[in-house]
C-alpha positions as a Markdown table, in Angstrom:
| # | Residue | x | y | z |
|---|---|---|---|---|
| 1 | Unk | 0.0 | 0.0 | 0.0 |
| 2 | Unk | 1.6 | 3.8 | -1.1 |
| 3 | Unk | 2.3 | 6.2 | 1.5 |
| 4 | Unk | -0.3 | 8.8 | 2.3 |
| 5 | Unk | 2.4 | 11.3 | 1.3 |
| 6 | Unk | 2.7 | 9.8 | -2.2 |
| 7 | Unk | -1.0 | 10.4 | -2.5 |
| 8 | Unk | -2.2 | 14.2 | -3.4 |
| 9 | Unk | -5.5 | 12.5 | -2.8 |
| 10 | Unk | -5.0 | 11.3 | 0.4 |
| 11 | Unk | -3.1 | 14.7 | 1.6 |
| 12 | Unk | -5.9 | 16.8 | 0.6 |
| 13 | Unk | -8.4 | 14.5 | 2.5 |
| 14 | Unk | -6.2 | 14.9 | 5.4 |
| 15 | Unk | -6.2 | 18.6 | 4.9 |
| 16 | Unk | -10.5 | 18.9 | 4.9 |
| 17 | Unk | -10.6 | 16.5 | 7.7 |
| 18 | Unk | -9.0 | 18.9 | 9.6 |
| 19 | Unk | -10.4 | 21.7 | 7.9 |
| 20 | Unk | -13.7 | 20.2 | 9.7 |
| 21 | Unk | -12.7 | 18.5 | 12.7 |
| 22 | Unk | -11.1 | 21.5 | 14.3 |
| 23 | Unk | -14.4 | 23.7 | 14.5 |
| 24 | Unk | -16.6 | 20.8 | 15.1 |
| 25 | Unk | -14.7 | 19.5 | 18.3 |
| 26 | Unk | -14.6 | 23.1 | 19.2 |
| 27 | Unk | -18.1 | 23.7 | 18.7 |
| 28 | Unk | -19.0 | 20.6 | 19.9 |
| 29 | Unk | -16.6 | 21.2 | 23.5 |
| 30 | Unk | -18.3 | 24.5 | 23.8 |
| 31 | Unk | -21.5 | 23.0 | 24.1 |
| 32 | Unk | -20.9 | 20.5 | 26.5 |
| 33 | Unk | -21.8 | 21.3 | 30.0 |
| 34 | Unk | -18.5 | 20.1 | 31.9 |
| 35 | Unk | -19.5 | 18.6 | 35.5 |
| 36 | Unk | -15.9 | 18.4 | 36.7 |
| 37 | Unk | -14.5 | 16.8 | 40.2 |
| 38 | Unk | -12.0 | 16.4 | 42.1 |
| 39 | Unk | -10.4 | 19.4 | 39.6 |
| 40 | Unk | -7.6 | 20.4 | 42.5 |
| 41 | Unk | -6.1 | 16.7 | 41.9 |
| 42 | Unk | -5.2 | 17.9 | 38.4 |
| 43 | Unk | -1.7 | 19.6 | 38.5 |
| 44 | Unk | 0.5 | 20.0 | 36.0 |
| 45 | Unk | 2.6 | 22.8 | 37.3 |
| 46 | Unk | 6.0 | 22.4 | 39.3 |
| 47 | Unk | 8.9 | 19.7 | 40.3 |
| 48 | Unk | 7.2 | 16.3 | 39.6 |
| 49 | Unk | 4.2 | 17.3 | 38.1 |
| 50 | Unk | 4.3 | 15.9 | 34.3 |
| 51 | Unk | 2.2 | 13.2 | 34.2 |
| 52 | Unk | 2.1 | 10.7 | 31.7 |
| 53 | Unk | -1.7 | 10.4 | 30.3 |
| 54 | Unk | -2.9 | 7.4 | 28.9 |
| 55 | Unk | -6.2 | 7.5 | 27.0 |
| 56 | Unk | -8.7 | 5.1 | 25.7 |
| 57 | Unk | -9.6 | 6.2 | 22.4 |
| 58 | Unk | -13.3 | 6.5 | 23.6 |
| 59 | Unk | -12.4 | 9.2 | 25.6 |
| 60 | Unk | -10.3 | 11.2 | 23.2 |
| 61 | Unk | -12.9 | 13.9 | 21.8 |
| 62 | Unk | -13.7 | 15.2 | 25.4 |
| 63 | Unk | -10.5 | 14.8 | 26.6 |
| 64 | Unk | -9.2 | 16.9 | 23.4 |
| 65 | Unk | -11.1 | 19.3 | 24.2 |
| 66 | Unk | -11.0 | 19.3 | 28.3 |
| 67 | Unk | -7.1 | 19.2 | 28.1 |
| 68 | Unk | -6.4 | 21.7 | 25.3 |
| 69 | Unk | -3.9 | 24.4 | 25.6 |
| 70 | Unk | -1.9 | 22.3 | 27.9 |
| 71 | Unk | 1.0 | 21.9 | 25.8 |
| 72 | Unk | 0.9 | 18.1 | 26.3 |
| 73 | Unk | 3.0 | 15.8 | 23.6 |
| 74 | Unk | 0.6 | 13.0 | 21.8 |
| 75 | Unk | 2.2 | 10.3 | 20.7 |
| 76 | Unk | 0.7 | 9.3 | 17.0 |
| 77 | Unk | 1.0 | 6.9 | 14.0 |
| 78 | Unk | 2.6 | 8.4 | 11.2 |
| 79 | Unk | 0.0 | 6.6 | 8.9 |
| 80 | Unk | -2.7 | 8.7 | 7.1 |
| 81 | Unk | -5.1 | 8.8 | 10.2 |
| 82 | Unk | -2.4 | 9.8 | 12.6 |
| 83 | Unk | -1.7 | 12.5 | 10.1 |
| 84 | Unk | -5.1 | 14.2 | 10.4 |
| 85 | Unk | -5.5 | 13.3 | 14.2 |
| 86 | Unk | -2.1 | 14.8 | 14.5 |
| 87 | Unk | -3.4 | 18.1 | 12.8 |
| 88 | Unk | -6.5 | 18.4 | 14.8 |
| 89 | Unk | -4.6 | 18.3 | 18.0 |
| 90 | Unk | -2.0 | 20.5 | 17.5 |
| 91 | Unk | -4.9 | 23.1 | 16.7 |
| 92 | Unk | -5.8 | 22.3 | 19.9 |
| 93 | Unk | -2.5 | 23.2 | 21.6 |
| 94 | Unk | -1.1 | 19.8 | 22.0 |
| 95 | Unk | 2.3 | 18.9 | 20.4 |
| 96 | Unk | 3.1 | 15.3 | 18.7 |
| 97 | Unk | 5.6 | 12.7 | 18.8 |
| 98 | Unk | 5.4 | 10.8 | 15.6 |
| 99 | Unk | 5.6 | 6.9 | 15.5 |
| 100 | Unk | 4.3 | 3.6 | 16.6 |
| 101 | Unk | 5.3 | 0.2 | 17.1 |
| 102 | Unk | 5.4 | -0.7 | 13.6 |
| 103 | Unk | 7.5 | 2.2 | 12.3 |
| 104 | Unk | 8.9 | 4.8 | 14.1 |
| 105 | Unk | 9.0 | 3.9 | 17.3 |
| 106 | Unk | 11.8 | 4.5 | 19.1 |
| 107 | Unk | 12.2 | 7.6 | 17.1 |
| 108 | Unk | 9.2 | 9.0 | 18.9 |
| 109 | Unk | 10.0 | 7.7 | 22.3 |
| 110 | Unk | 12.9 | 9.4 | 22.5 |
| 111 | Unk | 11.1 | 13.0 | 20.7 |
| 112 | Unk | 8.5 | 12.4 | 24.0 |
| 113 | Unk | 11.7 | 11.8 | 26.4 |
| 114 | Unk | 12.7 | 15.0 | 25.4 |
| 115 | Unk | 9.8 | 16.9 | 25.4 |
| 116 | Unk | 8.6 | 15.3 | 29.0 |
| 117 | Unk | 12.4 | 16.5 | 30.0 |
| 118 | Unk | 11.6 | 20.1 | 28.7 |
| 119 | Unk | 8.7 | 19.9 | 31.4 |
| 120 | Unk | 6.0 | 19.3 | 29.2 |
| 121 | Unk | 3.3 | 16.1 | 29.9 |
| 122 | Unk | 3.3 | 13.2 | 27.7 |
| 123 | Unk | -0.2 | 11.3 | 26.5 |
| 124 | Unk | -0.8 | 8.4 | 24.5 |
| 125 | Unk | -4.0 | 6.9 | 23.1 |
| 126 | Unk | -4.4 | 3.2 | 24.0 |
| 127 | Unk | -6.7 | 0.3 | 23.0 |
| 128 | Unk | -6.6 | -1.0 | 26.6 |
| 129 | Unk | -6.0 | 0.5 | 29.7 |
| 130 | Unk | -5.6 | -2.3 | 32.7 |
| 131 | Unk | -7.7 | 0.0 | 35.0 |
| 132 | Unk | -11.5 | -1.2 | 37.2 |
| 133 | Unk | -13.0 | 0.3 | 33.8 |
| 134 | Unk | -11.7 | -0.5 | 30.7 |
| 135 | Unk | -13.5 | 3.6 | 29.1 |
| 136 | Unk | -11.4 | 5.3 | 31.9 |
| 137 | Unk | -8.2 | 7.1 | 31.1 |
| 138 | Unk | -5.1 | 7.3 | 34.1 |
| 139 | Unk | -2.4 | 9.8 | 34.6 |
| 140 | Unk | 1.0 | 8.5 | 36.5 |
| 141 | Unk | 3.5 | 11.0 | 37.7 |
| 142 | Unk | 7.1 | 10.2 | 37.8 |
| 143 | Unk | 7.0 | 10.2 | 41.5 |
| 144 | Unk | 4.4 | 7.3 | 41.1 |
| 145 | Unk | 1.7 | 9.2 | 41.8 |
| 146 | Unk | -1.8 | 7.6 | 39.8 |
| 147 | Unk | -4.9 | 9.7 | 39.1 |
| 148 | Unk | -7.9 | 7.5 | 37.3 |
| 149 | Unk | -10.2 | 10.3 | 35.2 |
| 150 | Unk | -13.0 | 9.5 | 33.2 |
| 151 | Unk | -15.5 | 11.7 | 31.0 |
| 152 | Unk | -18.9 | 10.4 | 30.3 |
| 153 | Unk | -22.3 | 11.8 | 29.4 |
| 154 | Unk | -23.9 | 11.6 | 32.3 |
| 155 | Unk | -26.9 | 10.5 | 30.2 |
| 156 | Unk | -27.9 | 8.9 | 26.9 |
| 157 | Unk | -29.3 | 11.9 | 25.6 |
| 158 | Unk | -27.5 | 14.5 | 27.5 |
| 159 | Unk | -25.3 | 17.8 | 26.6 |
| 160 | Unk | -23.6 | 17.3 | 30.2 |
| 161 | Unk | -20.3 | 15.6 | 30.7 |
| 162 | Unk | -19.6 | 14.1 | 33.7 |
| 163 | Unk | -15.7 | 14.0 | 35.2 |
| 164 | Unk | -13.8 | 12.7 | 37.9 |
| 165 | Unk | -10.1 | 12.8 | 39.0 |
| 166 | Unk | -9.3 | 10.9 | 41.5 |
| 167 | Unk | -7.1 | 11.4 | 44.4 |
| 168 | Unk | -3.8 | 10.9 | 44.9 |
């Protein structure tokens, strides 16, 4: 199968996916109504207070939109959906790492090394997290510290989100 890069096709289907997907989350995050606890658990600032984020790919709209601005490296495929995920995000304020674990791997673990050295958090989109609830997301600081977050309508047919970090 060609590259997406090869494909003028393929780059310009990247380019209106984007195009759409930026306003839409951001329309779409603005009309949420956010019920948010356990907020003051959430730090990013100061000695030891990167976290790593690890998020089920459920959770990614609302959490694109909750964390934005944060200046948190994403690690993404460098196939052609990472390529327009990778746009939407970074017009959301997050920065990306480039690779997986079929090409480009180590490359991008050590760009996210980096970064998270720099001070800035790290996050990764996962298939499975081994937490009680397999739509929950986690944050583990370097100190060891674990903070289990989840956003969820709070009903079937409801604008409001619901949110909880944990404690440490």
């Amino acid at each position: 199968m060609p590259d997406w890069k090869d494909s003028p096709l393929q780059r310009a289907e990247i380019a209106a996916i984007a195009a759409v997907g930026v306003p839409a989350i951001a329309a779409l995050g603005a009309s949420l109504r956010w019920r948010v606890e356990g907020v003051a658990n959430l730090q990013f600032e100061g000695p030891g207070r990167r976290p790593i984020m690890a998020f089920w790919h459920g959770r990614i709209l609302t959490a694109t939109y909750y964390f934005r601005n944060r200046a948190i490296v994403v690690m993404i495929s460098e196939n052609f959906d990472g390529e327009w995920i990778a746009r939407i995000i970074e017009a959301f304020g997050y920065g990306t790492s480039r690779g997986s674990t079929s090409r480009g791997g180590q490359r991008a673990l050590l760009q996210l090394k980096r970064q998270m050295e720099e001070g800035k958090p790290a996050g990764f989109a996962v298939d499975v997290l081994a937490l009680a609830s397999p739509k929950a997301c986690a944050m583990v600081w370097p100190s060891g510290r674990f903070l289990a977050f989840n956003f969820l309508p709070a009903s079937r047919h409801s604008s409001q989100v619901a949110g909880y970090f944990s404690g440490p």
